[in-house]
C-alpha angles and dihedrals in degrees: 000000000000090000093053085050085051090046088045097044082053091053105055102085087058079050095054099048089047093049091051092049096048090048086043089061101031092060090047091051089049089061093046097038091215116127123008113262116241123212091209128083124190108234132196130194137172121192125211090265088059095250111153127214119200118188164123127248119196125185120234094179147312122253125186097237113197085328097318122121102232129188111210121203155125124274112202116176142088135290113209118188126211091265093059096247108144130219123176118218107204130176093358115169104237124187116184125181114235096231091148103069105101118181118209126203121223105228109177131001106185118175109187106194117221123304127214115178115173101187110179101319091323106112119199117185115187121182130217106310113205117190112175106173109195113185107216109203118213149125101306100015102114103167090037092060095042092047092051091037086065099034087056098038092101096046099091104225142129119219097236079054095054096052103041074058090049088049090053100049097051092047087058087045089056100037089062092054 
């Protein structure tokens, strides 16, 4: 049992991926009501030892744990070790920590319209100019966290409050697929 936690924990960051993909296009499909949307996500792993891990991983729910956004759910599938030897994983409780989910903060979003200038005979002819600035907070991102910090000190809000309302809002999300 401990080396299938150790399989499935290496496995996280290809669930993860795979969980943010999957919300990424389920959400897309929602607004454009084209194909159903599916909770679960098909993960693969391979340790160092060349030990393989096929499975799928399916969300029961997401739950804010000591201030961590968590994602619960089942992982059904096979672990095969290097030797060949098989040995199915069915119905293991699998809680994963959403790390991944980085917010960004739009900062500035400037459309300057075309611009004909005609200055004694010199002609200058400038098309439409976007600049959309976004900060991206992070570890490391100095000037990302300070510029979202700003921008989102008068929203009145704490940041426990935020997530449970992150929390909510992904568990309806889930519960409509």
């Amino acid at each position: 049992m401990t080396q299938i936690n150790m399989k499935v924990r290496m496995t996280a960051l290809a669930a993860l991926f795979a969980f943010c993909t999957m919300m990424m296009a389920s959400t897309g499909a929602m607004a454009a009501a084209s194909a159903p949307a599916q909770k679960s996500a098909f993960v693969q792993g391979a340790s160092a030892a060349g030990d393989v891990l096929n499975g799928v991983f399916t969300i029961t729910n997401f739950v804010n744990q000591n201030g961590q956004l968590v994602a619960n759910g089942v992982l059904n599938g096979t672990l095969t070790s290097a030797a060949g030897v098989v040995t199915p994983v069915s119905n293991l409780a699998v809680t994963l920590p959403v790390s991944s989910v980085s917010a960004s903060c739009p900062i500035l979003n400037l459309v300057l319209g075309p611009l004909d200038l005609n200055v004694l005979g010199l002609t200058v002819h400038l098309n439409q100019v976007v600049l959309n600035i976004t900060a991206v907070p992070g570890a490391g991102n100095l000037l990302g966290n300070l510029l979202c910090a700003v921008a989102n000190l008068l929203n009145g809000s704490n940041l426990s409050g935020v997530l449970n309302t992150l929390v909510a809002d992904l568990n309806s999300i889930l519960a409509a697929l």
